[in-house]
N, C-alpha and C positions, 0 to 999 in steps of 0.2 A: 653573199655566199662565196665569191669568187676570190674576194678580198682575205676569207679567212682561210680558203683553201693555200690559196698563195704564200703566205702565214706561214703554214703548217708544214708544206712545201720546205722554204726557207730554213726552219727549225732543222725539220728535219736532214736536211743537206747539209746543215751547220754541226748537227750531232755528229753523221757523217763523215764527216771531215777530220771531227774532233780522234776518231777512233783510227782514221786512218791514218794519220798524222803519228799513232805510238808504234804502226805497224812499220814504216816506211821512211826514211830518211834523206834526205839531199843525195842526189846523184856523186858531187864532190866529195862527201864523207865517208860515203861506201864504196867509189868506187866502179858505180855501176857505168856499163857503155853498152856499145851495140853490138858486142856479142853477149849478152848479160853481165850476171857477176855472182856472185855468194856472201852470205852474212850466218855468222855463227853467233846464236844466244843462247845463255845459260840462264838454269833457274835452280837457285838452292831449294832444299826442299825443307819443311818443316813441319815440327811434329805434335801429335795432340797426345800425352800422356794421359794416363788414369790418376787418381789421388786414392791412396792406399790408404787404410786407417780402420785397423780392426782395433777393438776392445779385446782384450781376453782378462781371465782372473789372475790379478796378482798373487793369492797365496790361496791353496788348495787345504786348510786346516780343517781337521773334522776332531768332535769330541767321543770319546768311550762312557759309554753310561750302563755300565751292566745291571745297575740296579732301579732303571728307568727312572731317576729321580729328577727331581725340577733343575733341570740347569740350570735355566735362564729367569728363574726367579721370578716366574707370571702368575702360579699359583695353579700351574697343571705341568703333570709327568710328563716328561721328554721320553724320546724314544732311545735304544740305544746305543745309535750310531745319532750324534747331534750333528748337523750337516747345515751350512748355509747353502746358498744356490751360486752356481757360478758359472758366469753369465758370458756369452761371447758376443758381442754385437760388432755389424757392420757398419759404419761410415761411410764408407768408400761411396765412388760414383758410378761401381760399378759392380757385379755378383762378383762373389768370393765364394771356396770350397774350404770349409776348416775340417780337417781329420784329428781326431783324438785316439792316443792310444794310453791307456791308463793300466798301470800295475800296481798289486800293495805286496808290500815287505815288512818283513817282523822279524826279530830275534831268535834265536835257539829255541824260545821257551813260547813261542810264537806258535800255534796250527791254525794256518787258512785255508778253508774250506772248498772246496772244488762245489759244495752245495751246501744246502741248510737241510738239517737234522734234529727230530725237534723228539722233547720226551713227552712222557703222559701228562707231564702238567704242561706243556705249550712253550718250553724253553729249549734253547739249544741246546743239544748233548753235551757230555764233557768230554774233551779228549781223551781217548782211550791211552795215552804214554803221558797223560797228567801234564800237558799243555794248556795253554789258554789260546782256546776255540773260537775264530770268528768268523763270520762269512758277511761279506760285503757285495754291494751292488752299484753302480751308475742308474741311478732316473734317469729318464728321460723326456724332455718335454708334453704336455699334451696341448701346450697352446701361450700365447702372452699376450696380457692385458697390460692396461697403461695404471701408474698408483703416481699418486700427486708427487711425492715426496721424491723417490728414487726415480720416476720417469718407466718405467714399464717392471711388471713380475710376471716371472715363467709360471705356467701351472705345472704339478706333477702328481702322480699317482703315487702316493705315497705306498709303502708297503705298511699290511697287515698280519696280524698274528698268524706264525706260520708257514710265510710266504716262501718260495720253493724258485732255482731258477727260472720252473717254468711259469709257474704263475707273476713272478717281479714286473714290473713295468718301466723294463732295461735290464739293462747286461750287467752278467755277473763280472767280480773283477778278480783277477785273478794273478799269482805272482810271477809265474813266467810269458816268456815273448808268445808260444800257442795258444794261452787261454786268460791273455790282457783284454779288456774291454775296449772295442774299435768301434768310433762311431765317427760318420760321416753328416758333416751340417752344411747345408747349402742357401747361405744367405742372399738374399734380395740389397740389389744396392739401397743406400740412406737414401732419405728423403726429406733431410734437412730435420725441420724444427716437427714435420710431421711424424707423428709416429708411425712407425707399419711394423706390425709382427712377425713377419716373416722377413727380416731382418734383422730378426732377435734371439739365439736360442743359448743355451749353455742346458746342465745338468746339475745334480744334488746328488750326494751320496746316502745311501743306507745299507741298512743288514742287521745283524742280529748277531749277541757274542753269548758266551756261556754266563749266565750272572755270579757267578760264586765267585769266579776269576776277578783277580785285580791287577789289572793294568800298569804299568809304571812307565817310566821319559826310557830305563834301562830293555824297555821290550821293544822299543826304538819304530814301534807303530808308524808307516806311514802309507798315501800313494802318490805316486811319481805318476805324472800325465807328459806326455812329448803334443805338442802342437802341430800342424803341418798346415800350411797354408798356401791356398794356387788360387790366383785369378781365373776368371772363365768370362767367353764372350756370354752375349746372348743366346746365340745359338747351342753353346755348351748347356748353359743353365737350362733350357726350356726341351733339350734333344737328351743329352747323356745321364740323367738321374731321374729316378722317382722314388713318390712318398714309400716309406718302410711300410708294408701292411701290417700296423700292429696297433693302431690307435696314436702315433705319438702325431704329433703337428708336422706341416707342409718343413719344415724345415731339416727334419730329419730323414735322410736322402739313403738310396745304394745304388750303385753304379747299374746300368739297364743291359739286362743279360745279352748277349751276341745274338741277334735273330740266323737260324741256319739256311743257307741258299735251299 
């Protein structure tokens, strides 16, 4: 026992040594005498970046179907805004805040709808100065599952016959900067090869146009969405936003009101 204390002793005194040895230098080198001395060390400093890497949709394209027919050739009626999903995912290694702000624009011969307006038989109205009438919306998430092929699909509430701003599930869109559709997505950093869905959200478009109306490339149909994108600590993501109460998924964020003293 005494044998190994002694050992241990030794080691230790030699570890010791080894640590004082990087603090402490020969007398001759530094300088030092018998009234002391001084040593100035530097230390650069170095940095840990984030790695940045959002998806967003490369092309915002939606189809006009006034007369709800098969677009896509499956052998069931489309609706009359044909809309894919467009999807904004996170990569990064760290939370992200994506803001959306989306407008639509049309032609002279264009009326977009501040709402939906519907007749006795369940169609949009016609414009009353013999426009061609549409009213548009932004979906908004209610959740995302994983699909083999693409690697995860948003769910959304589609709209039905009828639907009215306030019934839609999302925001109406609208042509000018006070009544563009703004929606705030607050993603969860990636998680590599694993999936997680709140790291996943985008939107779909819909709405409802006049069916008699016929559209053309000269009515110059479109919407304009602007992106906006801010990092956020952990602390940001977990203190400064919560869920929208409206049914849509954890992803779909607003900023947390001012609490007053």
């Amino acid at each position: 026992m005494v044998k190994r204390m002694m050992r241990t002793g030794v080691a230790l005194l030699a570890v010791s040594s080894m640590f004082a040895m990087t603090a402490f230098a020969a007398d001759e080198e530094i300088g030092w005498n018998a009234d002391g001395g001084s040593l100035q060390i530097e230390g650069d400093a170095w940095t840990v970046d984030p790695v940045i890497e959002v998806e967003l949709p490369g092309d915002l394209a939606f189809g006009i179907n006034p007369m709800s027919l098969d677009a896509d050739e499956d052998g069931t009626a489309d609706k009359q805004i044909v809309s894919g999903t467009y999807t904004i995912a996170n990569y990064s290694n760290i939370p992200v805040l994506v803001g959306t702000t989306t407008k639509l624009s049309g032609g002279s011969d264009v009326d977009i709808l501040s709402d939906a307006d519907y007749d006795d038989a369940g169609d949009l109205k016609k414009s009353t100065d013999k426009k061609k009438a549409i009213w548009m919306v932004q979906l908004l998430p209610t959740g995302a599952t994983t699909q083999e092929e693409e690697g995860y699909k948003l769910k959304v509430t589609d709209l039905t016959a009828t639907d009215t701003n306030a019934t839609a599930k999302g925001l109406y869109i609208g042509k000018d900067d006070s009544d563009a559709a703004k929606a705030l997505f607050k993603l969860e950093a990636g998680t590599g090869e694993t999936f997680n869905p709140k790291s996943v959200s985008g939107f779909k478009f819909a709405g409802a146009v006049d069916p008699n109306a016929t559209f053309t490339e000269e009515d110059a149909v479109k919407v304009t969405t602007v992106f906006k994108l801010n990092t956020l600590s952990a602390n940001q993501a977990d203190n400064n936003y919560e869920t929208l109460d409206t049914g849509y998924d954890d992803t779909v964020v607003k900023v947390k009101e001012a609490t007053a003293p």
